[in-house]
N, C-alpha and C positions, 0 to 999 in steps of 0.2 A: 668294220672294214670300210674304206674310204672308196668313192669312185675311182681315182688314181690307182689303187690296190686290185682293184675287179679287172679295171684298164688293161691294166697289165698281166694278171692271174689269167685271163682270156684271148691275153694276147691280142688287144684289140686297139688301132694306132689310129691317129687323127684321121690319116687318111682313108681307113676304114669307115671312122662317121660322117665323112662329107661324102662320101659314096653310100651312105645310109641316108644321107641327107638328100642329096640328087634322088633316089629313088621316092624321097617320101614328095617330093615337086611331082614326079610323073604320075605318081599311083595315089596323091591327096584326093583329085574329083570322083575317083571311082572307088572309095574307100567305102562305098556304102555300099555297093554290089559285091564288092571282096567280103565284106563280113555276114550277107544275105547269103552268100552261096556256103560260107562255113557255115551259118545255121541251116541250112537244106542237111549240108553233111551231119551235122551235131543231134537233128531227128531223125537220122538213119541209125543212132547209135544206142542200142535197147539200154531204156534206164535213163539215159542223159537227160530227158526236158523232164524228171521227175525235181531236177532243183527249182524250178520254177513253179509258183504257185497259184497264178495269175497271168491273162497277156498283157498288164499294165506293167507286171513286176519284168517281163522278160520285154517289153518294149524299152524299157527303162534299161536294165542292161546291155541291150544290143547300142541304145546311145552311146552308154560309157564306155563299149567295147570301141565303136570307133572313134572316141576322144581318147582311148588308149595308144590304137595304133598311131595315131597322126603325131601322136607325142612321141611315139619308139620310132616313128620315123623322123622326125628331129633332126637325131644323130646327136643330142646332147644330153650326157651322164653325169648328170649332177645330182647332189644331194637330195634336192625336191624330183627328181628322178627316183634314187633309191628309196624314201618317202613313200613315195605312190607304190611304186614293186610292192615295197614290207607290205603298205593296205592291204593290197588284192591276198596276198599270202595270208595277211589275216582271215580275209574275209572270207576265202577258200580255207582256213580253217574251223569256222565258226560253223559253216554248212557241211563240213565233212567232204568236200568234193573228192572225187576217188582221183589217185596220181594217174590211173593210167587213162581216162579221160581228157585231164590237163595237160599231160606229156603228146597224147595222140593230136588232143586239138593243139597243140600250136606247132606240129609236124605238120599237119593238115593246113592251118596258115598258113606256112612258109610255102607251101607247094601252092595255093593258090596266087599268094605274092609274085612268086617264080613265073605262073602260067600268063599272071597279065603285064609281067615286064618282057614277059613274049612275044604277045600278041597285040602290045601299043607299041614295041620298037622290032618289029621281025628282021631289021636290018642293021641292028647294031649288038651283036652277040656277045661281042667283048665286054662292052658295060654292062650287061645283064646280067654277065658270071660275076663281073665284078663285086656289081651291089649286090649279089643274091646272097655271095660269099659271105660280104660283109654281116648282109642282116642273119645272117645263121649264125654266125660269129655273137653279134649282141643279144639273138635270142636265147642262144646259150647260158648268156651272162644273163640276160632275164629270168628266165626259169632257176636257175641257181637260184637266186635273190628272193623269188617264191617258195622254191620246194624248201631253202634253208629257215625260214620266216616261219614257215607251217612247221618246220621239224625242231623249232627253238621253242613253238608253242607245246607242243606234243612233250616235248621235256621237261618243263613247265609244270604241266599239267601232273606226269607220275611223279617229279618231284615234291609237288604240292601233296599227289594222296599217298606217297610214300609215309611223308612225314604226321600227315593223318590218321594215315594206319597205327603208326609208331608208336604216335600219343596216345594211343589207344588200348596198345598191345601194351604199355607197359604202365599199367595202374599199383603204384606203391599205395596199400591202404594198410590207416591202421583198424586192427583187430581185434584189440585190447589194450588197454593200458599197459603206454611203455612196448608192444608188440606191433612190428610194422608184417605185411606180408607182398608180398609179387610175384604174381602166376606168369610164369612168360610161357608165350605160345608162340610156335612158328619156328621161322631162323632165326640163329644169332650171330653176326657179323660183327667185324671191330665198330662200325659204325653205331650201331645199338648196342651194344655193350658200352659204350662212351654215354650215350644218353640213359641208359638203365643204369650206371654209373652217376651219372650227374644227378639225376632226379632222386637216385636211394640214398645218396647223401646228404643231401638238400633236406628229404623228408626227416632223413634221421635228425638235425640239426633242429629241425620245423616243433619237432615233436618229442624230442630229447630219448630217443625210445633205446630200449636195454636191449629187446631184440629183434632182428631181421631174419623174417624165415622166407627163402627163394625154393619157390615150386618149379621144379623141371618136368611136370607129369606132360605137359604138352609141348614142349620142345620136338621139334622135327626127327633132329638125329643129332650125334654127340659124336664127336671124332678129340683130335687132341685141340687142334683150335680153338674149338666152342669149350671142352673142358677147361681148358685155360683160361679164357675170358672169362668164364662161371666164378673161377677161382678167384681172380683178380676182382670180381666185385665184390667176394664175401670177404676178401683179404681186407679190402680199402674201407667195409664199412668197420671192421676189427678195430680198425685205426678211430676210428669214429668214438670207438670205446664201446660198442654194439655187438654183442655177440652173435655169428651168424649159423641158420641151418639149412643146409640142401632139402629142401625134399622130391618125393616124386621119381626117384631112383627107383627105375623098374630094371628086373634082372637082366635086362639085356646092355639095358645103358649101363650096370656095374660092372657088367661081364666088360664090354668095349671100352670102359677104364682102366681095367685088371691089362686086359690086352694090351693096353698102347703103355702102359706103364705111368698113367697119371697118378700123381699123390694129391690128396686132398688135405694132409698134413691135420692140425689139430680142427678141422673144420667140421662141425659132425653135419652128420648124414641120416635122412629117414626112407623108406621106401612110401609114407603113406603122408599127407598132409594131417588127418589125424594125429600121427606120432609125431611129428616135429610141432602140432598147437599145444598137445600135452607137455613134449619140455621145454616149449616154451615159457606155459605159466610155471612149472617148477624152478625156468631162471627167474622169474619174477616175483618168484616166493604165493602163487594162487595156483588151485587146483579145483578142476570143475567136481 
């Protein structure tokens, strides 16, 4: 999303940042007491000074903090603006910083911001709504730019061990010569059926194998969806030229196939992985 795009999504117009900008002239020399008196409030707040590790690491912070604000008081949303924002989102991703610390402090900002364009112009109430308005207006847009930064990371992140997990849960090994096997464990959605698909074909090809036996003994639960998907992958390795076996059919999961009215057509079936290792080697002309 572009500054233009924020600009606008927040309703935020030029003359809004030149009255974020005149407030940032009034309130630059005394920016260092505006952010002393948020850290008075930030150790009233159980928990909060446990990010910091050190007073050089939090001396070093409260610098940046007020090289932050003098920039948001600016009044200019450019690129190397949203830039900085994503950092800090980072960076309050990397520590875990809790939202409602970040949300509280910079309410807690804004009302200090508010108290000293008060009390350095007690005679001009109009521009002090003005700008106040204004900078609530682009903190808005600030915080958005953060909490969105941290929650792109966060997606990221379960995407990343989704697909970790995946690789994981779906181990095609061969067992024998020419016998491939795959225990799936967990759920089975279109998305993992597509990968336990791709990979059991792949193997079969890898490995030229005659047969494919799929264990369901740890699958979660079976409805028609999941039995369909089942199907569709023993169907596709057939095509392979790969004979396939279910196994792992416990009475309940045959029972809620009978139920929904699933066929499983010429696809055989075992209740135990024992019974479908044994015919397996009888497709394959060995017997233990």
């Amino acid at each position: 999303m572009t500054p233009d795009d924020l600009l606008g999504m927040f309703s935020i117009t030029e003359t809004d940042l030149a009255e974020v900008a005149e407030a940032g002239v009034v309130l630059d020399e005394h920016m260092d007491r505006i952010v002393e008196r948020w850290y008075d409030w930030l150790r009233s707040q159980p928990g909060a000074m446990r990010q910091f590790s050190s007073d050089e690491q939090l001396s070093r912070v409260r610098r940046q903090q007020i090289q932050h604000w003098r920039i948001f008081l600016r009044g200019r949303v450019d690129a190397a603006y949203l830039a900085q924002r994503q950092h800090i989102g980072q960076v309050h991703a990397s520590i875990d910083l809790p939202n409602d610390i970040y949300f509280a402090g910079v309410s807690q900002f804004l009302a200090f911001i508010t108290q000293h364009l008060r009390e350095l112009r007690p005679d001009d109430m109009a521009a002090n709504v003005r700008q106040t308005t204004a900078i609530a207006k682009l903190m808005l847009l600030d915080t958005f730019v953060v909490i969105d930064t941290i929650a792109t990371i966060a997606r990221d992140k379960i995407a990343l061990h989704a697909k970790a997990v995946m690789e994981m849960s779906t181990p095609v090994t061969p067992i024998w010569d020419s016998i491939l096997l795959l225990p799936l464990v967990g759920i089975i959605d279109s998305t993992r059926t597509a990968d336990v698909m791709t990979k059991s074909l792949t193997k079969i090809a890898e490995t030229r194998a005659r047969v494919f036996v799929l264990d369901i003994s740890g699958v979660a639960s079976v409805d028609t969806g999941v039995a369909n998907q089942l199907i569709k992958i023993t169907k596709a390795t057939q095509f392979m030229g790969c004979e396939a076996i279910i196994s792992g059919v416990s009475p309940s999961i045959a029972r809620t196939m009978v139920e929904l009215g699933v066929s499983v057509g010429d696809i055989q079936t075992t209740a135990t992985m024992r019974d479908a290792f044994e015919m397996a080697l009888k497709r394959v002309g060995k017997t233990l």
